[in-house]
C-alpha positions in Angstrom: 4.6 93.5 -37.7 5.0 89.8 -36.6 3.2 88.3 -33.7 5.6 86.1 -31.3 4.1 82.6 -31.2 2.6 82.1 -28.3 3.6 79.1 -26.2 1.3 76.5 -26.2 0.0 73.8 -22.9 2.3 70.8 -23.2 0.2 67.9 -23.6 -0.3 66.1 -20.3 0.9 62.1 -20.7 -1.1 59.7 -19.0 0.2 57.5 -16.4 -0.8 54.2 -15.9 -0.2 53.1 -12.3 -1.2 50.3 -10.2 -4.8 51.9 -9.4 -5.5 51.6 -13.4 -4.6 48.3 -13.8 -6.7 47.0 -10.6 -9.9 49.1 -12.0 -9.0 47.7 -15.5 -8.7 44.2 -14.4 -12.2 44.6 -12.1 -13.9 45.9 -15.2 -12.6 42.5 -17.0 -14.0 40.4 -14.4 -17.1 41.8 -14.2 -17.6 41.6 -17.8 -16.3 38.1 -17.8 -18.6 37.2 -14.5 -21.9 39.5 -16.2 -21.0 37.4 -19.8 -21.0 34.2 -17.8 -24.1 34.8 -15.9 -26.3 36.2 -18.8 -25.5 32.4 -20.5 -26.4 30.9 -17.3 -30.1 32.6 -17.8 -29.6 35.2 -15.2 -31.3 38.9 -15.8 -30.8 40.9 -12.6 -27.4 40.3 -11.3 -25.8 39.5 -15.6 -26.7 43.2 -16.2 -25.5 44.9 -13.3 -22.7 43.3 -13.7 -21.8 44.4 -17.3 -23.2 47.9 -16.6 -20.9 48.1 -13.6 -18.1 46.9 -16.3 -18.5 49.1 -19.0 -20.3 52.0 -17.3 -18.2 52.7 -14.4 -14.9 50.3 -14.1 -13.4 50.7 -17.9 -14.1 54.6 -18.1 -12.5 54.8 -14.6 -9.7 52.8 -15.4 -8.8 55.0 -18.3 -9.6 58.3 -17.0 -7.9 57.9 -13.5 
């Protein structure tokens, strides 16, 4: 006896919308800003910077 195939979850396209781009761009400038300090000799506000960038701006920019 054959089994029916089963119908499978569509896969869910992501949207890119204004919100992405503004959290995309942020995490740019903070990276470009962190960058930029950490040359200038700064080592409290370069890494908070570029951990705010790649930690919480990028990730947020793709996943929302």
């Amino acid at each position: 006896m054959a089994k029916k195939p089963t119908k499978s979850a569509a896969p869910v396209a992501l949207k890119f919308t204004k919100v992405n781009a503004m959290l995309g761009g942020g995490g740019i400038l903070a990276l470009t800003l962190g960058y930029w300090l950490l040359a200038q000799g700064s080592i409290t506000a370069a890494p908070l910077l570029l951990v705010l960038g790649y930690v919480v701006l990028l990730p947020m920019a793709i996943i929302r």
